[in-house]
C-alpha positions as CSV (number, residue, x, y, z in Angstrom):
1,X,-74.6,-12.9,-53.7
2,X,-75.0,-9.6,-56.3
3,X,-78.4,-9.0,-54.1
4,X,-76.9,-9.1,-51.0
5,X,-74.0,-6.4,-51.8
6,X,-76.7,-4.4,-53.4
7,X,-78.6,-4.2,-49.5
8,X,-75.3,-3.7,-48.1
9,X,-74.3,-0.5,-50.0
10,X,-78.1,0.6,-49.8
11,X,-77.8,0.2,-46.1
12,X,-74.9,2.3,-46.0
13,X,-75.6,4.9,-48.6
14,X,-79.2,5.4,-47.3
15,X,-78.5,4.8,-43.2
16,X,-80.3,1.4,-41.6
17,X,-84.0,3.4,-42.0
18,X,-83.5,3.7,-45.0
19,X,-84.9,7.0,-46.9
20,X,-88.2,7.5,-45.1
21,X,-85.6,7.8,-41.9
22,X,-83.8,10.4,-43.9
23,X,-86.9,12.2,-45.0
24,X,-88.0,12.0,-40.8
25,X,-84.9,13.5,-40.0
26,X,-85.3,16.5,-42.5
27,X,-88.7,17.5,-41.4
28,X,-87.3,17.5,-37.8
29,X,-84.7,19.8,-38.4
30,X,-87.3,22.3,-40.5
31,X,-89.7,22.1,-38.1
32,X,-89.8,23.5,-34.6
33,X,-92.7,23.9,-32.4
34,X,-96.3,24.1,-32.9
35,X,-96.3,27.4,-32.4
36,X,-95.0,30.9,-34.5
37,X,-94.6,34.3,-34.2
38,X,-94.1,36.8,-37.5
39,X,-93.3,40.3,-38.5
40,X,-94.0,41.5,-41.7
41,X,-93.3,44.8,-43.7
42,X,-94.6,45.8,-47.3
43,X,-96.5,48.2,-49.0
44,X,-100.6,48.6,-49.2
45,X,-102.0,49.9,-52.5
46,X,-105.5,51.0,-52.2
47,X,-107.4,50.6,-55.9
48,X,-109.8,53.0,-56.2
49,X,-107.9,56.1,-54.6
50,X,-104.6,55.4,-54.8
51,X,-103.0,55.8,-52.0
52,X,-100.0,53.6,-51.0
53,X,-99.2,53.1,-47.6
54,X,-96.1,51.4,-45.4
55,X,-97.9,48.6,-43.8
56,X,-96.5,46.0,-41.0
57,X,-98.3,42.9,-39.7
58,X,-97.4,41.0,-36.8
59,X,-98.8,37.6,-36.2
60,X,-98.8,34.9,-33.2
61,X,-100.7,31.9,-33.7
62,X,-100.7,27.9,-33.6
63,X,-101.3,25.0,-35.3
64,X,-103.6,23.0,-34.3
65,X,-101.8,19.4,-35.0
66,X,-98.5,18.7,-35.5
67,X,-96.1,21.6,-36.8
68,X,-97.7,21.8,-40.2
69,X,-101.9,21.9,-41.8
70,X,-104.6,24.0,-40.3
71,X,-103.5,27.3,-37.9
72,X,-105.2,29.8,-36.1
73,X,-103.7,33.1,-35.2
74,X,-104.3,36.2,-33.3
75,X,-103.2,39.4,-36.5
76,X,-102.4,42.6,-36.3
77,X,-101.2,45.0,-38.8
78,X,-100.8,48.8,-38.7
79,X,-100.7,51.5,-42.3
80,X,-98.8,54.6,-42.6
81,X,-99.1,57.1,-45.6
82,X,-101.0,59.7,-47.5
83,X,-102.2,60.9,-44.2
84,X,-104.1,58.4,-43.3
85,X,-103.3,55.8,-40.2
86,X,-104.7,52.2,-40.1
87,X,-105.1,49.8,-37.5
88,X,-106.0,46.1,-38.1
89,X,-106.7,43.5,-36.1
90,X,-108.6,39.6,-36.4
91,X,-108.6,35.9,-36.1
92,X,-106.6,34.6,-39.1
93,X,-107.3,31.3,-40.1
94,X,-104.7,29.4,-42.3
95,X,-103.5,26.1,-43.6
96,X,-99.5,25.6,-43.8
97,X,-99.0,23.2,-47.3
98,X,-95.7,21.8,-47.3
99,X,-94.6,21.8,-51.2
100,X,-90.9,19.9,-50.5
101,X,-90.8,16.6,-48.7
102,X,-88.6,18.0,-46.2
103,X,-91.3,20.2,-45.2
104,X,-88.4,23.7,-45.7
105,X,-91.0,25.3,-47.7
106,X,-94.5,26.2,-47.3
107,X,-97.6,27.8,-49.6
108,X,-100.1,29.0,-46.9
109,X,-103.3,30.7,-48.1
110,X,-105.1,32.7,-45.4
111,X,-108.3,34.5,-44.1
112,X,-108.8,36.7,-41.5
113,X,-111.7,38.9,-40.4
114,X,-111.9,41.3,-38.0
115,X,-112.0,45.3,-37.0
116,X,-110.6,47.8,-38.9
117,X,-109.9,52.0,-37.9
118,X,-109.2,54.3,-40.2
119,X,-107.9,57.3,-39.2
120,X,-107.5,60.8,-41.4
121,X,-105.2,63.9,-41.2
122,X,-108.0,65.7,-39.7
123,X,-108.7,63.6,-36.7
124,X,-111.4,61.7,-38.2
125,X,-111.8,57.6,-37.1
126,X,-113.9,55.5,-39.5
127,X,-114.7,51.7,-38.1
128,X,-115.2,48.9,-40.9
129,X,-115.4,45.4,-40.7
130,X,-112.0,44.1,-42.3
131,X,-111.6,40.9,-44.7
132,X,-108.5,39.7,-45.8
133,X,-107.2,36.9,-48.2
134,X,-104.1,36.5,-48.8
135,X,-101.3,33.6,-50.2
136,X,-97.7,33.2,-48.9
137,X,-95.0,31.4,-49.3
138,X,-92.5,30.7,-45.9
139,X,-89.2,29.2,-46.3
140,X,-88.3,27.5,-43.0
141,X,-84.1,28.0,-42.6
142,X,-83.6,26.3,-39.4
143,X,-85.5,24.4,-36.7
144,X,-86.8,27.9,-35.4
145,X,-86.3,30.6,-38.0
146,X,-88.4,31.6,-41.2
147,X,-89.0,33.6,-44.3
148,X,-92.0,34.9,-44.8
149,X,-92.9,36.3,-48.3
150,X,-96.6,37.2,-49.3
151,X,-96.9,38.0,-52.9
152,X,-101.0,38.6,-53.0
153,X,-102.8,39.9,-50.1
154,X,-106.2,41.7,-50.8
155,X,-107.6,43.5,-47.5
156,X,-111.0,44.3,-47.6
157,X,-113.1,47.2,-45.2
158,X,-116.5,47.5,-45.2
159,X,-118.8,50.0,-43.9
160,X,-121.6,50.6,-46.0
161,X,-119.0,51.1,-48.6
162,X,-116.2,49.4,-49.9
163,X,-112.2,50.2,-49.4
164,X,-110.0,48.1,-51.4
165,X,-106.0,47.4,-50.7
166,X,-103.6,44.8,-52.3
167,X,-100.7,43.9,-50.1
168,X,-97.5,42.9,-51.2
169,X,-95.1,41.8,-48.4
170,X,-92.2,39.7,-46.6
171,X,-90.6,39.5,-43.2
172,X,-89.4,36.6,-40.6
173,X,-91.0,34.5,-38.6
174,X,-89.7,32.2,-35.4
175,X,-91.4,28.6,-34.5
176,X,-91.6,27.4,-31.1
């Protein structure tokens, strides 16, 4: 009889599918569709030089299954500062890692290559071949909206020589 009240007030406490219904039911309502779309603003410290510039990303891409794993989006980013402007742009490749069962928060390393211009005060445009690694974490609020916070980005442009920036940034994101 004690085991029987025991199911009962499980049933109840937990719902009839028990947790793993719960735990469906929280990775709905974080995740929306397939696809995303993010803006991002932060700053770009180049190593060697030192100049520091405002950069902004913006990013639309897709996973490939399910709302969560291995993504693939089309990046762009622009710099401003020092007199210099950049212009970025690439195929990112990234895997979404879902640290919480619920699936509300997300460690996604990254790499994208792609074209780079570079262009200085006196009207100069230098063209590079542009690498970038980076590692961020996105905290999904609701069914659609996210925070994106990237704590190590390291962009990379080569062109016979070798221009170093580390990216710190954050912005929001929307999944649909």
């Amino acid at each position: 009889m004690k085991k029987a009240w025991v199911c009962v007030v499980t049933i109840l406490i937990l719902g009839p599918t028990g947790f793993g219904g719960r735990l469906a039911e929280a990775r709905r309502r974080f995740h929306g569709g397939r696809s995303y779309l993010s803006y991002a603003l932060g700053a770009a410290l180049q190593m060697v030089e030192s100049n520091t510039q405002l950069k902004m990303a913006q990013e639309l891409g897709f996973h490939f299954v399910g709302t969560s794993g291995l993504a693939l989006a089309l990046a762009l980013a622009e710099g401003f500062g020092d007199g210099l402007v950049v212009f970025e742009a690439g195929p990112k490749l990234l895997a979404d890692i879902s640290v919480l069962p619920s699936g509300a928060l997300l460690i996604t390393p990254s790499i994208q290559p792609g074209y780079a211009m570079r262009s200085t005060p006196g009207g100069e445009a230098r063209h590079f071949f542009d690498l970038q690694l980076g590692l961020a974490l996105k905290g999904l609020l609701t069914r659609s909206w996210m925070l994106v916070f990237r704590p190590f980005g390291l962009d990379m442009h080569f062109d016979g020589t070798m221009w170093i920036r580390y990216e710190l940034m954050a912005g929001v994101g929307v999944t649909f």
